[in-house]
Each structure stands twice: as C-alpha cells, then as structure tokens.
Residue frames relative to the residue before (quaternion, step in Angstrom):
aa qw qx qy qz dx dy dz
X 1.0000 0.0000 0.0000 0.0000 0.00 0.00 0.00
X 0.5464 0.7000 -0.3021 0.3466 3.32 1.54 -0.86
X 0.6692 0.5278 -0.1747 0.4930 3.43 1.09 -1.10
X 0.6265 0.5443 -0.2832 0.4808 3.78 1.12 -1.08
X 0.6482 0.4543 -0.3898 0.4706 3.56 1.11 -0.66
X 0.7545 0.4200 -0.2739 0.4236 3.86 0.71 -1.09
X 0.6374 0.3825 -0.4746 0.4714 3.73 0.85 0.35
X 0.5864 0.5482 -0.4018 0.4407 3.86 1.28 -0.15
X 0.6666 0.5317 -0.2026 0.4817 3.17 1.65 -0.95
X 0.5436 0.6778 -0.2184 0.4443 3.25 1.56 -0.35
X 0.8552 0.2560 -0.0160 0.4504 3.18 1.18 -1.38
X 0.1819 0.7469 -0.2951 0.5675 2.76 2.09 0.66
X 0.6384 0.3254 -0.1900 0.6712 3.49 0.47 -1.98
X 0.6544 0.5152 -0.4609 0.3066 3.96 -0.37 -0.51
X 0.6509 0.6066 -0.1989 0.4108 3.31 1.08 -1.09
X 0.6337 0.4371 -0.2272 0.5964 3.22 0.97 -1.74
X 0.5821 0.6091 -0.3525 0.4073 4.01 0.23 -0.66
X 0.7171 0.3908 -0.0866 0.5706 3.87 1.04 -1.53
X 0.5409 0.6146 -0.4637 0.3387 4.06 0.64 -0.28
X 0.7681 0.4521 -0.1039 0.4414 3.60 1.40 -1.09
X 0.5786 -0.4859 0.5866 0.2916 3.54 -1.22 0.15
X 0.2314 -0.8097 0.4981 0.2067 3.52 -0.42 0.86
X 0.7157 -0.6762 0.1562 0.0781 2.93 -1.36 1.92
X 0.5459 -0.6004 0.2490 0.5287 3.92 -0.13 0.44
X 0.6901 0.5567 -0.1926 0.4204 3.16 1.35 -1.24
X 0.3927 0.6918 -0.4456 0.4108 3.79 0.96 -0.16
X 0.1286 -0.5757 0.7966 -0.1321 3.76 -1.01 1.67
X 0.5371 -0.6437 0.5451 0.0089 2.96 -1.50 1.82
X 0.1871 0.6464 -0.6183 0.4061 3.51 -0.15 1.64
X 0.7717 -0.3283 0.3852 0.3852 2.97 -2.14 0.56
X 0.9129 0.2237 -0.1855 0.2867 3.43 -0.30 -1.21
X 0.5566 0.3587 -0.4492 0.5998 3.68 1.56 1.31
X 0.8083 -0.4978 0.2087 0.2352 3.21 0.85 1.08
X 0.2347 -0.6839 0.3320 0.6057 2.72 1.75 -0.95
X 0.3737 0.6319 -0.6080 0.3024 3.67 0.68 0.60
X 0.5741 0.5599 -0.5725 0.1705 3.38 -1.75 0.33
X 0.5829 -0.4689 0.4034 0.5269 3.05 -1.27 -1.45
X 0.2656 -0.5721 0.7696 0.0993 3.61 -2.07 0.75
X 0.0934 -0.6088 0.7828 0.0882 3.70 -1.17 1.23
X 0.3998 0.6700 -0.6077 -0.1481 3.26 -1.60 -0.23
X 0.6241 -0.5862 0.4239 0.2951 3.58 -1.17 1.78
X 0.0518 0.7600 -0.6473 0.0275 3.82 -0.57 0.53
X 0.8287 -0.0763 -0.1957 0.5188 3.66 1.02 0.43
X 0.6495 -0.4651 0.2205 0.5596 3.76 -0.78 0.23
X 0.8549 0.2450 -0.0909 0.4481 3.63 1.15 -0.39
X 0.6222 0.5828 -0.2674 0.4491 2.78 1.44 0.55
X 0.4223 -0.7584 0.4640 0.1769 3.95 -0.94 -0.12
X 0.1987 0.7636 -0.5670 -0.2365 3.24 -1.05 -0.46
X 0.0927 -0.8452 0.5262 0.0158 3.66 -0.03 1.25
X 0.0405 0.8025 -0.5944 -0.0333 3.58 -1.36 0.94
X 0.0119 -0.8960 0.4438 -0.0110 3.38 -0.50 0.39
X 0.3999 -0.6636 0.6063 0.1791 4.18 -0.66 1.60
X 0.4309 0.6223 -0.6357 -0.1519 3.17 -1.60 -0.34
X 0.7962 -0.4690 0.2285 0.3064 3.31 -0.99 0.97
X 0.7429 -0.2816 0.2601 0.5488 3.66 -1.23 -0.36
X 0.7681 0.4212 -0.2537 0.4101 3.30 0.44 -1.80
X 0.5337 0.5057 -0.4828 0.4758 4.39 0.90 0.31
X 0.1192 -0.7614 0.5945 0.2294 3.51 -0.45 0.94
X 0.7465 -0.4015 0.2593 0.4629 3.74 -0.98 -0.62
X 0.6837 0.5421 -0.3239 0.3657 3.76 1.57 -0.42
X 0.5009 0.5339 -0.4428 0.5176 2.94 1.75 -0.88
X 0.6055 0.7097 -0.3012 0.1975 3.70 0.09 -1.10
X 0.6895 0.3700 -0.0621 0.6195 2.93 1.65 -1.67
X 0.6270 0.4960 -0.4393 0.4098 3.35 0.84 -0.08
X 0.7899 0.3289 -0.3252 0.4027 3.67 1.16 -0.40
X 0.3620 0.5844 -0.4540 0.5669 3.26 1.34 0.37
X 0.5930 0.4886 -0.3548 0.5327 4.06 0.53 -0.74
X 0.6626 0.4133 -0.3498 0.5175 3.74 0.74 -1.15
X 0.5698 0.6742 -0.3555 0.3072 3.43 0.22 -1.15
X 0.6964 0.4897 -0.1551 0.5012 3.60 0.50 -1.88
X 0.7689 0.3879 -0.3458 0.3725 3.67 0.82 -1.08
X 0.5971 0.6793 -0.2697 0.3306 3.36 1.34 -0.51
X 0.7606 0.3938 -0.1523 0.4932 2.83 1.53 -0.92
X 0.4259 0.4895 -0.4158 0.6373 3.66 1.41 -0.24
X 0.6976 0.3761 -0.4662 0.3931 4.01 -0.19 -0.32
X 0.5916 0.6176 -0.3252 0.4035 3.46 0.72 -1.03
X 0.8110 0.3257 -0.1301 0.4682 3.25 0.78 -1.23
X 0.7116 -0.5421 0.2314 0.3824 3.82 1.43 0.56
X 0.6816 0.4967 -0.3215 0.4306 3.60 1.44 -0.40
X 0.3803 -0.8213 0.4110 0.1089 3.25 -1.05 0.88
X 0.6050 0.1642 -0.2302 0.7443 3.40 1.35 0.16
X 0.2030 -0.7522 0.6195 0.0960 3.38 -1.79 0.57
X 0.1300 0.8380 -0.4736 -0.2379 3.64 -0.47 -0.43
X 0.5332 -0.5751 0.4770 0.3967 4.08 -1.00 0.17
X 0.2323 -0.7432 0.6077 0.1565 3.69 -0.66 1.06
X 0.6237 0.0745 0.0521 0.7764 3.89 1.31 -0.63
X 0.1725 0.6471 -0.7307 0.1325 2.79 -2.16 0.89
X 0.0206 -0.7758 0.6123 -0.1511 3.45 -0.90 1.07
X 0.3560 -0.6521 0.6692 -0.0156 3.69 -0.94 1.62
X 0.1126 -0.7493 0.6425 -0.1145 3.34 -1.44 1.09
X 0.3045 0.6360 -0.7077 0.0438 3.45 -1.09 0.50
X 0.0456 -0.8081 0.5850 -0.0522 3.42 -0.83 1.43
X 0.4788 -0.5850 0.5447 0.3631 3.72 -1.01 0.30
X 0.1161 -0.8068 0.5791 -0.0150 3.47 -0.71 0.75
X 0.0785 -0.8309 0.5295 0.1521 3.69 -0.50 0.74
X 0.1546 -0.8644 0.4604 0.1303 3.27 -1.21 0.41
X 0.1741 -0.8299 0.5274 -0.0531 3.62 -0.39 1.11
X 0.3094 -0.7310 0.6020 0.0866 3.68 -1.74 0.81
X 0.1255 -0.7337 0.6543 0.1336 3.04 -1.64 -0.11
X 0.1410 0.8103 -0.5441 0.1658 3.60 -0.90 0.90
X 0.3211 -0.6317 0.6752 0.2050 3.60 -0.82 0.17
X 0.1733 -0.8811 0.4240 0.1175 2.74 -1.70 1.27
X 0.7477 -0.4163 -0.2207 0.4678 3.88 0.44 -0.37
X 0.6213 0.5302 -0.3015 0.4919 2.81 1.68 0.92
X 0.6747 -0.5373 0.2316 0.4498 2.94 1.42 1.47
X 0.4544 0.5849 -0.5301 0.4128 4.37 0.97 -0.37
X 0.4114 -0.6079 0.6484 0.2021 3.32 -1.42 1.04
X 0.0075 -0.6744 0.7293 0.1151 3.73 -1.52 0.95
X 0.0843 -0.5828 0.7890 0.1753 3.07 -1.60 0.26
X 0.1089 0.7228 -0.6809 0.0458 3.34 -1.96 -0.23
X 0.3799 -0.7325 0.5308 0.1934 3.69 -1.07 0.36
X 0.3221 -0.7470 0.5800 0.0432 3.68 -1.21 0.58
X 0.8085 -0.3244 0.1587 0.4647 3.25 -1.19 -0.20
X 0.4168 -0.6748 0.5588 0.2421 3.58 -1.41 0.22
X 0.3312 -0.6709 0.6635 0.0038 3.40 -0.56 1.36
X 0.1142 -0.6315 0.7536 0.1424 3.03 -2.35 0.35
X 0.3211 -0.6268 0.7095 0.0259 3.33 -1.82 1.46
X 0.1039 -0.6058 0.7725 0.1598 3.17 -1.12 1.26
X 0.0924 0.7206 -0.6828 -0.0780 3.65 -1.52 1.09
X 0.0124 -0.6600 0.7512 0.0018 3.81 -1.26 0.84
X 0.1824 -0.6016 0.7761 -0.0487 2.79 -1.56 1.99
X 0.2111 -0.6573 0.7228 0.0313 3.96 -2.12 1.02
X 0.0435 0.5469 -0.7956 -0.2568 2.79 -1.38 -0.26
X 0.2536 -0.7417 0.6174 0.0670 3.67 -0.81 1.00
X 0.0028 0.6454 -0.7548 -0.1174 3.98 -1.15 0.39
X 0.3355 -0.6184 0.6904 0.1686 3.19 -2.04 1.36
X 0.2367 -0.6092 0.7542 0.0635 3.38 -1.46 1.32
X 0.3351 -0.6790 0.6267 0.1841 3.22 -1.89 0.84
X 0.8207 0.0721 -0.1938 0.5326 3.27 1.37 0.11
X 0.3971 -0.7718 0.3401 0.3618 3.60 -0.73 -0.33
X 0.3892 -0.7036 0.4578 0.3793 3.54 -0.50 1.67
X 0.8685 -0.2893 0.3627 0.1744 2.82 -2.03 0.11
X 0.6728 -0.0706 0.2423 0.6955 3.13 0.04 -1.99
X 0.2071 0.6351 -0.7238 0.1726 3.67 -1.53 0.71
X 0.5768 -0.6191 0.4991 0.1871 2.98 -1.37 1.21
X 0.8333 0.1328 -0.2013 0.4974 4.15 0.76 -0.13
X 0.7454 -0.4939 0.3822 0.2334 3.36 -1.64 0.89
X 0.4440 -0.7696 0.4469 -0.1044 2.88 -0.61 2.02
X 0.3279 0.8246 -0.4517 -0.0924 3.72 0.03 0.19
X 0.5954 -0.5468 0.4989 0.3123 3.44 -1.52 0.73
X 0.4849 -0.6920 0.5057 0.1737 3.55 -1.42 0.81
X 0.6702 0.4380 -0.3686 0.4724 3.42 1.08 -0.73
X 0.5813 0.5638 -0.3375 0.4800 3.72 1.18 -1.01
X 0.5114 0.6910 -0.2812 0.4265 3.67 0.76 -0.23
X 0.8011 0.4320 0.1117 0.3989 2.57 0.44 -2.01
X 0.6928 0.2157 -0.2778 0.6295 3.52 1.39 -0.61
X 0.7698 0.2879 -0.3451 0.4533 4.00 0.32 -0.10
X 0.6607 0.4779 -0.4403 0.3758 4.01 0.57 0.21
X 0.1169 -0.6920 0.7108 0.0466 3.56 0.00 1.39
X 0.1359 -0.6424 0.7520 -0.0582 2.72 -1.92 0.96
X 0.6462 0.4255 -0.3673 0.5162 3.92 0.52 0.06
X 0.5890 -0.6164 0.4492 0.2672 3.47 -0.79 1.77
C-alpha cells in the first residue's frame, strides 16, 4: 500500500509542478525537467541564452524573459545597450512516456499525452554605446530593466 501512496503522491507533485508557466527564476536541471534558463559566455561580450518553459509558457512570456535575462546580464557586465545577433522561437510537441514494473515484476513502458515547450535560444552582444546606423534593434538596459516585468 506503501508504494500506491508514493506514486499518487508522486503524481500529485507532477501535477501541481505542470498547472503553471515556468518561473523566471527556474535554471535548467534535472529536477525542472530540464525547463528554464541555460547562460553560457561565448565571448568577452557576448552570450548565449536559452530558455524551456512548459505548456502553460507561451512564446511572449518566453521572450519576455529571455529580453530580461540579456538586460541583466549586459548590466552586470557594464554595457548599456545590448542587441540579439541570432534568435530563434520554438514551440514543439513534446511527448511524454514511463516506465514501471508491474505485479509480476514485467517491465512496462508506454507514452501519454503530448505537451508543448515554448523554447527561445540568443546569443545577445553588450554595447557600451549605441551606434549610429545598424541594420538591427538596439536595446537599452535600463529601459529593459524598468518596463519588462517578468513576475506573474
């Protein structure tokens, strides 16, 4: 009976976990699914930011914390405007499948429902100023920073 309670109690926590939009603050690890965010520096001024979020993250919320993301880090690092050298929007069908044993010890597997993952991957560069003429959209860090809410 012991076991029947921790796989109800299990999929319980699974449930409560899936009802929401994953959170700004969510770092992509095992035990968020692999949803969140992934930074990694790829040049002294540069970025590469990705970010999962579950069904309930459509593509604006997504891009809006990826926008936050870039400004946070370009301030930290001293630059006052930033811009996206590449960017690429995702919503993909995602299936999802178990394994378990039943009472006679026979391994099952099997698949469930399809899900959608909004993912948006950057590569962001921090300017210290803002050129002139350029062919793509330039954005300030403080203007970011004070008008992109990101907490629900």
């Amino acid at each position: 009976m012991t076991s029947i309670k921790k796989t109800f109690l299990c999929a319980g926590l699974a449930l409560m976990l899936s009802a929401c939009a994953t959170s700004y603050d969510t770092e992509k690890q095992f035990w968020s699914f692999g949803k969140g965010f992934e930074t990694a520096q790829i040049a002294p001024d540069s970025w590469q930011i990705s970010f999962v979020g579950n069904t309930n993250t459509d593509r604006a919320l997504a891009r809006k914390y990826v926008m936050r993301k870039s400004a946070e880090l370009c301030k930290q690092a001293g630059y006052s405007y930033f811009t996206f050298t590449r960017e690429q929007t995702d919503r993909d069908a995602v299936g999802q499948f178990g394994v378990g044993k039943n009472s006679s010890n026979d391994i099952l597997w099997g698949s469930s429902t399809m899900n959608q993952e909004t993912s948006v991957m950057v590569e962001v560069t921090g300017l210290h100023s803002k050129p002139e003429n350029t062919n793509s959209r330039i954005y300030d860090t403080d203007y970011i920073l004070n008008n992109v809410d990101v907490k629900g």
